[in-house]
C-alpha positions in Angstrom: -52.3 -216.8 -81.2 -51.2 -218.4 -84.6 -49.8 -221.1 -82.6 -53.3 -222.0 -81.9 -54.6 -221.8 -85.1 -51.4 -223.5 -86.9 -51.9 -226.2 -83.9 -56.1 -226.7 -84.4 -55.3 -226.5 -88.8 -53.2 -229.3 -88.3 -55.3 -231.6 -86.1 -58.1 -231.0 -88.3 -55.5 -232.3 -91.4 -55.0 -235.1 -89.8 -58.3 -236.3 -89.1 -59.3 -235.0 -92.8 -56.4 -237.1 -94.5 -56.9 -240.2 -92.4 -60.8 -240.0 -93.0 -60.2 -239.2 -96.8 -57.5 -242.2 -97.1 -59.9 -244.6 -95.3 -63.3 -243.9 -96.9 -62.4 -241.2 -99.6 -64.5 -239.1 -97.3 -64.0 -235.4 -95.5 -66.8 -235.3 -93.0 -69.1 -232.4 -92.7 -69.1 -233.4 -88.8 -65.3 -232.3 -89.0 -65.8 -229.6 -91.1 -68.6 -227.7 -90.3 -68.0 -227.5 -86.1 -63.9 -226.4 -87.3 -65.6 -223.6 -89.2 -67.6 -222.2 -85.9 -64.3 -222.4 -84.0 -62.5 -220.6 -86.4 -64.4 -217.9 -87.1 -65.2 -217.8 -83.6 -61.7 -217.4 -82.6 -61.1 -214.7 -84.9 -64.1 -212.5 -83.5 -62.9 -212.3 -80.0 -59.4 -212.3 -81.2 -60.2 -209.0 -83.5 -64.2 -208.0 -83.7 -65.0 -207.6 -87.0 -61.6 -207.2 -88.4 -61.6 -210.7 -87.3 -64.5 -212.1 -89.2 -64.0 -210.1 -91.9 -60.3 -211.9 -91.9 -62.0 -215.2 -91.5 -64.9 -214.6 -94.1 -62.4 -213.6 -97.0 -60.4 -216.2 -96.2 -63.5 -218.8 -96.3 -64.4 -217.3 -99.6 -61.2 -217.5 -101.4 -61.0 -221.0 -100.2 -64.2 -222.4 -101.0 -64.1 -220.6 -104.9 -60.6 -221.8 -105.5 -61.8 -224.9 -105.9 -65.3 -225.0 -106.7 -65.2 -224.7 -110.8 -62.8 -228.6 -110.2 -65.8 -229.5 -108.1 -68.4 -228.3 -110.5 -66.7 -230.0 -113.7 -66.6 -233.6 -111.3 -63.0 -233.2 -110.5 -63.0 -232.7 -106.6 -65.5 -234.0 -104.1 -67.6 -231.3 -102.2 -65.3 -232.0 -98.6 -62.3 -230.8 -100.5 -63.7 -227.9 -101.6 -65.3 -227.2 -97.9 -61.6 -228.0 -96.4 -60.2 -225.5 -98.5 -63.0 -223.0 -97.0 -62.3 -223.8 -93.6 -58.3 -223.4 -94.1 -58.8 -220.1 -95.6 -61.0 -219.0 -92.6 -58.4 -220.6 -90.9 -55.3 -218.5 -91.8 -57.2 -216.1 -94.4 -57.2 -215.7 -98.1 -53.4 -214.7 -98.9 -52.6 -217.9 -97.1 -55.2 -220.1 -98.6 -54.0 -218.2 -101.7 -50.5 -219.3 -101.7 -51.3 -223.0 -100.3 -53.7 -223.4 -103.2 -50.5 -223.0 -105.6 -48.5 -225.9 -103.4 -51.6 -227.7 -103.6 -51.9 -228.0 -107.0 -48.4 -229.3 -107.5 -48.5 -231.9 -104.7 -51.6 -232.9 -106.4 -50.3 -233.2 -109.8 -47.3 -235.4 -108.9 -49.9 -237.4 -106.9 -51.4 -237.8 -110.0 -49.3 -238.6 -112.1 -47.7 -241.3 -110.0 -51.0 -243.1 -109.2 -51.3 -242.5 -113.2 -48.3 -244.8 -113.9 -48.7 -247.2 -111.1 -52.5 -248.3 -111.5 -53.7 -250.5 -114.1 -49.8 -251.3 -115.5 -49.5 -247.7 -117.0 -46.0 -247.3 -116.2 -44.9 -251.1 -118.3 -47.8 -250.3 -120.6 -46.0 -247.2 -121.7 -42.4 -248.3 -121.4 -43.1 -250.9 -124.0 -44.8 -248.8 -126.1 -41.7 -246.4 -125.9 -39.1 -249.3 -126.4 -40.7 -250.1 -129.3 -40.9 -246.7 -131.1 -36.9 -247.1 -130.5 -37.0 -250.0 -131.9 -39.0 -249.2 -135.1 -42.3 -251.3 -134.2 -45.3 -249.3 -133.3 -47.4 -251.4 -130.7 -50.7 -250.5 -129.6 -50.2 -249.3 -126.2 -50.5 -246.4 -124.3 -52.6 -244.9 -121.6 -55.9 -246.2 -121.5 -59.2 -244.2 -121.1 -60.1 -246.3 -117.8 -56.4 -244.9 -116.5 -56.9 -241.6 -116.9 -60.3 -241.6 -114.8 -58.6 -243.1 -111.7 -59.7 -240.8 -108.9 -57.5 -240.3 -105.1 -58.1 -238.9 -102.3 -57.7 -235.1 -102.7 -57.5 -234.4 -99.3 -54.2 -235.6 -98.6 -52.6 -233.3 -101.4 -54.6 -230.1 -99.8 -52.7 -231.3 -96.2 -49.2 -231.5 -98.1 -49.5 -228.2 -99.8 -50.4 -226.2 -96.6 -47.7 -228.3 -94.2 -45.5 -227.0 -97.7 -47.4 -223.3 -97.2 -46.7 -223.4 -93.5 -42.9 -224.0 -93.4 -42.7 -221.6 -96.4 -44.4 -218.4 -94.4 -43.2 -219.7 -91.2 -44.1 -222.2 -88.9 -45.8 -221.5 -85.8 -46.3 -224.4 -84.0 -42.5 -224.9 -83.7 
């Protein structure tokens, strides 16, 4: 039975990182059919132990991230993929992907960070001249530190990270 889930979770993954790569979309027409399924499969699997599984899960997902999404941070798909990974696999498992999440997404960050916009040669002359004793403007712009990605691909690293962690079904 997890197989199925851990199989179906990373289908819908992929579709969500290739949509989110191509058109910085996640597509309710992904999301919300995955979420029927899902909580679907958990009712016959388990009754209402099984929705109630499902429904905690969907609610630790979705208010994980909703406070980045209120503040402009995250778009409204992540947010719902989030959701429908915790209704997935439940809340401790949307819980514990969430922290996996955030670090994948951080170095994402910080790499697009130094590599848009000549960041990374912006700040490494600014740094070779502090060594030197000559302070040059320089630095991180304000236009850099705007630069958005797609969000989506950073949720699919950290639960692939999550799911070899608690132990990998699908194998």
């Amino acid at each position: 039975m997890a197989a199925v889930i851990d199989v179906f979770l990373l289908l819908i993954l992929l579709i969500c990182v290739i949509t989110d790569m191509k058109s910085r979309k996640i597509y309710n027409k992904v999301i919300y059919p995955s979420l029927i399924l899902a909580f679907s499969f958990h009712v016959a699997a388990a009754g209402w132990a099984g929705f109630s599984h499902a429904f905690l899960g969907f609610l630790i997902g979705f208010a994980l991230l909703l406070i980045p999404y209120f503040l402009g941070g995250m778009g409204a798909g992540d947010v719902k993929l989030l959701a429908l990974i915790g209704a997935l696999k439940g809340g401790e498992f949307v819980f514990q992907s969430f922290f996996y999440i955030a670090i994948v997404g951080a170095v994402m960050a910080i790499i697009i960070l130094l590599v848009r916009r000549g960041v990374l040669k912006s700040v490494l002359y600014y740094a070779a001249s502090l060594m030197n004793g000559i302070r040059l403007p320089g630095g991180i712009s304000r236009g850099s530190l705007t630069a958005t990605y797609p969000y989506g691909v950073a949720i699919a690293a950290g639960v692939v990270l999550c799911l070899f962690q608690t132990g990998w079904h699908v194998l």
